[in-house]
C-alpha positions as CSV (number, residue, x, y, z in Angstrom):
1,X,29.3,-21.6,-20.8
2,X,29.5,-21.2,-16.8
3,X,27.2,-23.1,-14.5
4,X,24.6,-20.5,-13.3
5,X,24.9,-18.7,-10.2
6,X,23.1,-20.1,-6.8
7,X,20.7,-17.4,-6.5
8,X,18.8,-16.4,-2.7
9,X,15.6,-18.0,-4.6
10,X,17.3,-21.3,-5.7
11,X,18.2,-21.7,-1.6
12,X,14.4,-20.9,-0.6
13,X,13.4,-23.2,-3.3
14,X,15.5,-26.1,-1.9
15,X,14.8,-25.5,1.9
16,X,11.0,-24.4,1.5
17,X,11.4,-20.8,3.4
18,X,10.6,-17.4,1.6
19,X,13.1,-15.9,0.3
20,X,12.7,-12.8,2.8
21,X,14.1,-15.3,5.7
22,X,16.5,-16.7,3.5
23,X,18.1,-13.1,2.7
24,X,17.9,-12.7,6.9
25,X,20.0,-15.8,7.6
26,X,22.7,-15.1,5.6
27,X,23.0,-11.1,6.2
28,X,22.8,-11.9,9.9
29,X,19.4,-10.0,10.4
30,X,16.8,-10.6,13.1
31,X,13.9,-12.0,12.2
32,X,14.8,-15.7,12.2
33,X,15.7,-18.4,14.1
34,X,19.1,-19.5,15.2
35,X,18.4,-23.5,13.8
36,X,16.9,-21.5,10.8
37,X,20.1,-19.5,10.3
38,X,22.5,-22.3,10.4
39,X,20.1,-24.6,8.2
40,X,20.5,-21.6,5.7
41,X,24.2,-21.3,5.9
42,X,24.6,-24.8,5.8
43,X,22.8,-24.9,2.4
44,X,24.7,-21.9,0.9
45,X,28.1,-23.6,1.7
46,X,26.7,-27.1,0.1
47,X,25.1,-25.7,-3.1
48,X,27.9,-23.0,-3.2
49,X,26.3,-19.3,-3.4
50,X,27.7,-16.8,-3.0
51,X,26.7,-12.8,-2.4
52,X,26.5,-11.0,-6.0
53,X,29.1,-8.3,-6.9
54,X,26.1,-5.6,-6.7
55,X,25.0,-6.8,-3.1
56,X,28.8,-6.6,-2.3
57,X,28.7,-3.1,-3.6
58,X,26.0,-1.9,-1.8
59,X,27.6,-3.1,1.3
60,X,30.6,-1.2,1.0
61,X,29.7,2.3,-0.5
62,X,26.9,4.4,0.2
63,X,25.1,6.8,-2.2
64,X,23.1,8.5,0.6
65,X,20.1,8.5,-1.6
66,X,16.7,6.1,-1.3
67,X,15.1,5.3,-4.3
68,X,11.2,5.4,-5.1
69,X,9.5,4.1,-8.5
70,X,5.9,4.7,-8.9
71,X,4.2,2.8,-12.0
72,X,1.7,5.4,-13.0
73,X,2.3,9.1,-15.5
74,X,3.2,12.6,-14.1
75,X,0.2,13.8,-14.4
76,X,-1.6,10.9,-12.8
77,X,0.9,11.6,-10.0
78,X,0.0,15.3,-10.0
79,X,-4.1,14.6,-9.1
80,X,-2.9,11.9,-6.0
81,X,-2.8,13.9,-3.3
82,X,-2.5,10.5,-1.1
83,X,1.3,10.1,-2.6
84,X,2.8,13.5,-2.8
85,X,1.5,13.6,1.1
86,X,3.6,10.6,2.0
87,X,6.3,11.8,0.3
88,X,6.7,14.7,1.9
89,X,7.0,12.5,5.3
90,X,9.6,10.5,3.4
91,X,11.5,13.6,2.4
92,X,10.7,15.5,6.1
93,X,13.3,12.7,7.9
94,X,15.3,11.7,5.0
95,X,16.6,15.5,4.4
96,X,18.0,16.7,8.2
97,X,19.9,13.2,7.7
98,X,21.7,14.0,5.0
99,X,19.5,11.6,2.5
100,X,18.2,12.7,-0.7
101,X,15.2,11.2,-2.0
102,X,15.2,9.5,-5.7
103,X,11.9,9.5,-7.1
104,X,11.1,7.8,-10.7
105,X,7.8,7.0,-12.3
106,X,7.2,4.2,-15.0
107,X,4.8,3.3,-17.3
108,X,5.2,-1.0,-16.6
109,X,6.2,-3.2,-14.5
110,X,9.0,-4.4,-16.4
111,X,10.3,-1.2,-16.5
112,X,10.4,-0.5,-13.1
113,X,12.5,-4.0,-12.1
114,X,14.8,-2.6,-15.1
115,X,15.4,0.8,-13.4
116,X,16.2,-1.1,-9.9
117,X,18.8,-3.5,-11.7
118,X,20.5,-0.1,-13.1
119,X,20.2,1.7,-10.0
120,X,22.3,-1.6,-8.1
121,X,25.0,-1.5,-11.2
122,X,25.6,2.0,-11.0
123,X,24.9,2.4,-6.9
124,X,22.7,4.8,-7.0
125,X,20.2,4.2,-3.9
126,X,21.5,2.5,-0.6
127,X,17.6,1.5,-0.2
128,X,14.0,1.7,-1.3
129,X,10.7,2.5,-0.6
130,X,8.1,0.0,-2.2
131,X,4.7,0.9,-2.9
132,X,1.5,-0.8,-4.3
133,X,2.3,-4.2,-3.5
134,X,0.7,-7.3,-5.1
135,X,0.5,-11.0,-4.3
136,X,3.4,-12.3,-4.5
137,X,5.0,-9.3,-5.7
138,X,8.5,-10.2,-7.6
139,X,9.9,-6.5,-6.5
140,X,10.7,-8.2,-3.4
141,X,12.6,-11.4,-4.3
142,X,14.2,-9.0,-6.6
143,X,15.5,-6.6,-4.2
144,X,17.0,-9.0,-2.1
145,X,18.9,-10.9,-5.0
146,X,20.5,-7.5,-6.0
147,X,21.0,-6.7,-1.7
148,X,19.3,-3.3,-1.8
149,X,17.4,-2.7,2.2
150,X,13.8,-2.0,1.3
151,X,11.3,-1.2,3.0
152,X,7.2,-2.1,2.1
153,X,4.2,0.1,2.4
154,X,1.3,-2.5,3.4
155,X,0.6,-5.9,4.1
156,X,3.1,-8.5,3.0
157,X,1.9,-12.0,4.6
158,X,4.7,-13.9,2.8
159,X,7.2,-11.9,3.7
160,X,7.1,-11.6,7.5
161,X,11.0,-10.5,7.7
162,X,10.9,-8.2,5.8
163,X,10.5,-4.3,7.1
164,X,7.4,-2.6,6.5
165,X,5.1,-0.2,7.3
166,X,1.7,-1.3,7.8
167,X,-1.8,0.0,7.9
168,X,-5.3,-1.5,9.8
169,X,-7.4,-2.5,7.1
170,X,-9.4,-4.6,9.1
171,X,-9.9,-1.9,11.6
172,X,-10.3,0.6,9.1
173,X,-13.2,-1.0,7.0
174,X,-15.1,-1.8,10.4
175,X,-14.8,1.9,11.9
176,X,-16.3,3.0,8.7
177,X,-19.1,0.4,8.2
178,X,-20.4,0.6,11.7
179,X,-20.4,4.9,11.3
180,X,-23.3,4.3,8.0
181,X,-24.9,1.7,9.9
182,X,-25.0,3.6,12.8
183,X,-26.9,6.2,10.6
184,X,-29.4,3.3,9.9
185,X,-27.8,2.9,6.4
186,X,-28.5,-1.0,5.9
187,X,-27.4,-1.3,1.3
188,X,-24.1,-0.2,1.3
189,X,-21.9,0.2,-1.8
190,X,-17.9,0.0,-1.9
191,X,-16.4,1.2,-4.9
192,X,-12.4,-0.5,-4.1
193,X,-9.4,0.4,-6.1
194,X,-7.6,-2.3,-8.3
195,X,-8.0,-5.8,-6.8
196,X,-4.7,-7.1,-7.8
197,X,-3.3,-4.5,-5.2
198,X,-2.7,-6.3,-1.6
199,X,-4.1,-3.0,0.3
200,X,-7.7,-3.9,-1.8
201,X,-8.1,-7.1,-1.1
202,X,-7.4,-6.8,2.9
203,X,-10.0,-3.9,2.0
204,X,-12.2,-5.8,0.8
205,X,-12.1,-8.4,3.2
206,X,-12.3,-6.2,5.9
207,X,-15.9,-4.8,4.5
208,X,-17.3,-8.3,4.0
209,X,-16.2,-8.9,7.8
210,X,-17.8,-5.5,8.5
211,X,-21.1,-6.0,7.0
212,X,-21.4,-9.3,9.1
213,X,-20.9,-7.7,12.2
214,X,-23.3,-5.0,11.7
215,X,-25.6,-6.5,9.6
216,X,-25.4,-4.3,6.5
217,X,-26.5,-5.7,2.5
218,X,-22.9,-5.4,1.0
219,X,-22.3,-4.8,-3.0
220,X,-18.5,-4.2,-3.9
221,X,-17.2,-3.3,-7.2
222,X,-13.4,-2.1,-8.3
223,X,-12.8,1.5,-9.9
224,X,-9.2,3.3,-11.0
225,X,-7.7,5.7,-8.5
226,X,-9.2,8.6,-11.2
227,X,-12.2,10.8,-10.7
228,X,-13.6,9.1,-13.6
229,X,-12.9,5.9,-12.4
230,X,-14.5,6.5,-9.9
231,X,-18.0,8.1,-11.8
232,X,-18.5,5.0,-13.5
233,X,-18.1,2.7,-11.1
234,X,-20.3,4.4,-8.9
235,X,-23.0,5.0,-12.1
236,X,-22.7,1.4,-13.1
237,X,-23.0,0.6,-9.4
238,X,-26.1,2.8,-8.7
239,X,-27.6,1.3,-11.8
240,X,-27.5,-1.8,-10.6
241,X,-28.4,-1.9,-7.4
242,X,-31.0,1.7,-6.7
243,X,-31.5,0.2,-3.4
244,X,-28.3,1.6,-2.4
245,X,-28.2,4.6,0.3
246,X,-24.2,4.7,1.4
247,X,-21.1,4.2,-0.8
248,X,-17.5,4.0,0.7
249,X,-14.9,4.7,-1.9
250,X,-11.3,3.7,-1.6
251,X,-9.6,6.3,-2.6
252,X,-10.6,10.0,-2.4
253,X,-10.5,10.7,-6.2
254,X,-13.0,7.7,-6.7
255,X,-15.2,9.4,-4.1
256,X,-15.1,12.7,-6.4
257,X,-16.0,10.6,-8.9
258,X,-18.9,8.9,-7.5
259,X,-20.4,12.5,-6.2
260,X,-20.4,13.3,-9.9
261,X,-22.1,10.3,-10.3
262,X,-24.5,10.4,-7.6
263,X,-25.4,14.2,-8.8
264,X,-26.1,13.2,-12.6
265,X,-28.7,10.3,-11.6
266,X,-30.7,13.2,-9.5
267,X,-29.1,11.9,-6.0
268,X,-28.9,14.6,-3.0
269,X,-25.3,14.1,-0.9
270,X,-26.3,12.9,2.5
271,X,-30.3,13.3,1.4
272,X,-30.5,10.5,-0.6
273,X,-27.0,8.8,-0.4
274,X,-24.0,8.9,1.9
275,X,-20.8,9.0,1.2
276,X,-17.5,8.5,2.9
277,X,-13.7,8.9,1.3
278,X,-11.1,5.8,2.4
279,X,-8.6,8.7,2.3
280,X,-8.8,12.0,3.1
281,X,-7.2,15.4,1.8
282,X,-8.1,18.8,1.4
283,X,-10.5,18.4,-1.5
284,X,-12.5,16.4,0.7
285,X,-12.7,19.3,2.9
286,X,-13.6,22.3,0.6
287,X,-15.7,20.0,-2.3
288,X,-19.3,20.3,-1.0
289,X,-21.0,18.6,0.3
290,X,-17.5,18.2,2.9
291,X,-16.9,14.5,2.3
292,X,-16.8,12.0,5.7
293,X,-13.3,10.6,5.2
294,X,-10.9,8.2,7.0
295,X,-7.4,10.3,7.4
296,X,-4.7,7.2,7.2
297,X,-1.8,10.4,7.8
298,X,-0.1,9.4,4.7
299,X,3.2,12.0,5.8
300,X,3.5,10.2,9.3
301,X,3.7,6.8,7.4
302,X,6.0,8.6,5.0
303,X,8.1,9.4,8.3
304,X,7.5,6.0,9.7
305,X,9.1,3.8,6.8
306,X,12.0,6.2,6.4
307,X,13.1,6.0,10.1
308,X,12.6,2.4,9.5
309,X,15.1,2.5,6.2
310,X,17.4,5.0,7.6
311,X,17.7,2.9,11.0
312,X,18.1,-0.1,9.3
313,X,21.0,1.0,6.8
314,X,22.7,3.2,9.8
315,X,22.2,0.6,12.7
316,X,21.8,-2.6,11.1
317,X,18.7,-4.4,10.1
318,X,15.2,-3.9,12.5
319,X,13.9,-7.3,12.0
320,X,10.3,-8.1,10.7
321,X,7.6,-6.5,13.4
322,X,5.6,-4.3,11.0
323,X,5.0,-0.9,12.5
324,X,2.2,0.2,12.4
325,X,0.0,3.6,11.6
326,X,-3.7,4.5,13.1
327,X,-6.8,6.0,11.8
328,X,-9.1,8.4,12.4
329,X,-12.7,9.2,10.9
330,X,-13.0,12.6,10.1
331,X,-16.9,13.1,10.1
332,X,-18.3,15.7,7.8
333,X,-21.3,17.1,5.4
334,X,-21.4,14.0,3.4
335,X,-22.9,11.2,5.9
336,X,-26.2,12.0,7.2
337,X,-29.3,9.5,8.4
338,X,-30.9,7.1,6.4
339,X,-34.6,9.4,5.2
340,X,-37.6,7.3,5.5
341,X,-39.4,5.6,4.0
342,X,-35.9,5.9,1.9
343,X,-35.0,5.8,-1.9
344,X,-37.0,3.0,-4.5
């Protein structure tokens, strides 16, 4: 048997940089520093790596097609208004340039890091488009050992050279905090989405930094992106804590949820409670009450990251600097002043 193959994460491993920088150095990318670059190189030529067959491949044909795996069913897919929107931005640049857009959903994980390793052997995509990012989210490391150009929707903090398109969660969570408190809302629920997601926990950060800075009581508790997700948690919630008189929900199918929620305990929408949608979409707009959401433009950060892809396979690599997308607070039915002596 044949010694194993020197792998990107065997070189990170032995010089103590991520394996994003790593892949930089030796593809020539921006992003790192010349004494970086030649520490890399250096270390390539000692240990002896060498550039797989598949990143080879890549290099030197073209498919013309991105790739996008989404680990969730069809009909999950169907009721997410939040994805099909930022697809359509994907698909509104990617088309006039002659790129098609490969979209394929799995049940796992595992399946989906299968699926990318047959997409390299048979050259399928020329890049991809990741989506719910975790910590320390071996998608990544797995990209860059197969040399396919991605591209990351979010946060990645250990991954700074890598491209990706990010949002302002920070921002976000205090624009919408200081809009209830401003209402004199002082117990404020927020019902986040999956904590193991990257996106959530900046989210949830950002609300605990938000209720500091305005002073607000601050229960949290985690929901699935689905309208029923979303009606238990905010039940369970309600339950728990009756001296609640806002929630925030991360996702606009959890708010659904927790106006079905706040309807079967006897709860009037802004009377008794407020609530306000982390993303909005047209059933926050016709449901009534109108919900009070935060419009993220999920088609312009669609566009954003496939300029970003398409630039970067056409022009050669961007660099690291995240680009980012703004916010806006779209103020409706569903957020009204805090009603004295308020609810017991």
């Amino acid at each position: 048997m044949g010694e194993a193959r020197v792998t990107i994460a065997d070189l990170a491993r032995r010089l103590g940089l991520s394996q994003s920088a790593v892949s930089y150095a030796l593809n020539g990318a921006p992003g790192v520093s010349e004494t970086t670059r030649e520490r890399v190189r250096a270390m390539a030529r000692e240990m002896g790596w060498r550039p797989s067959s598949a990143a080879r491949s890549l290099r030197s044909r073209r498919s013309r097609a991105i790739g996008v795996v989404l680990t969730r069913h069809a009909e999950q897919l169907a009721t997410e208004p939040f994805y099909y929107r930022l697809i359509a931005g994907l698909e509104t640049v990617l088309s006039p340039r002659d790129y098609s857009l490969l979209l394929s959903l799995t049940e796992s994980g595992p399946a989906a890091h299968e699926l990318y390793r047959q997409w390299s052997q048979e050259q399928k995509v020329d890049g991809v488009v990741l989506f719910d990012l975790v910590t320390e989210d071996s998608r990544i490391a797995l990209l860059e050992e197969l040399g396919i150009p991605m591209v990351l929707m979010g946060e990645v903090p250990n991954h700074s050279a890598v491209l990706h398109v990010a949002g302002h969660e920070d921002t976000d969570s205090l624009v919408v905090m200081q809009h209830v408190a401003s209402l004199g809302h002082e117990n404020i629920g927020f019902l986040g989405g999956p904590v193991a997601l990257v996106h959530e926990q900046a989210r949830r950060r950002g609300m605990r930094r938000a209720a500091r800075l305005t002073g607000a009581r601050l229960v949290q508790c985690q929901a699935e992106y689905t309208i029923e997700g979303g009606r238990r948690a905010a039940a369970d919630l309600l339950a728990r804590h009756p001296q609640l008189t806002a929630l925030i929900c991360s996702s606009d199918l959890i708010c659904l949820g927790a106006l079905q929620a706040c309807r079967a305990a006897g709860l009037q929408v802004p009377q008794d409670i407020s609530l306000v949608s982390w993303d909005d979409s047209i059933p926050m707009a016709v449901v009534t009450p109108a919900i009070t959401a935060l419009d993220r433009d999920p088609a312009g950060m669609g566009k954003i990251a496939a300029r970003l892809l398409v630039g970067h396979l056409e022009d050669g690599p961007l660099g690291g600097a995240p680009t980012e997308v703004t916010s806006s607070l779209v103020i409706r039915e569903s957020t009204g002043p805090l009603r004295a002596p308020g609810r017991t």
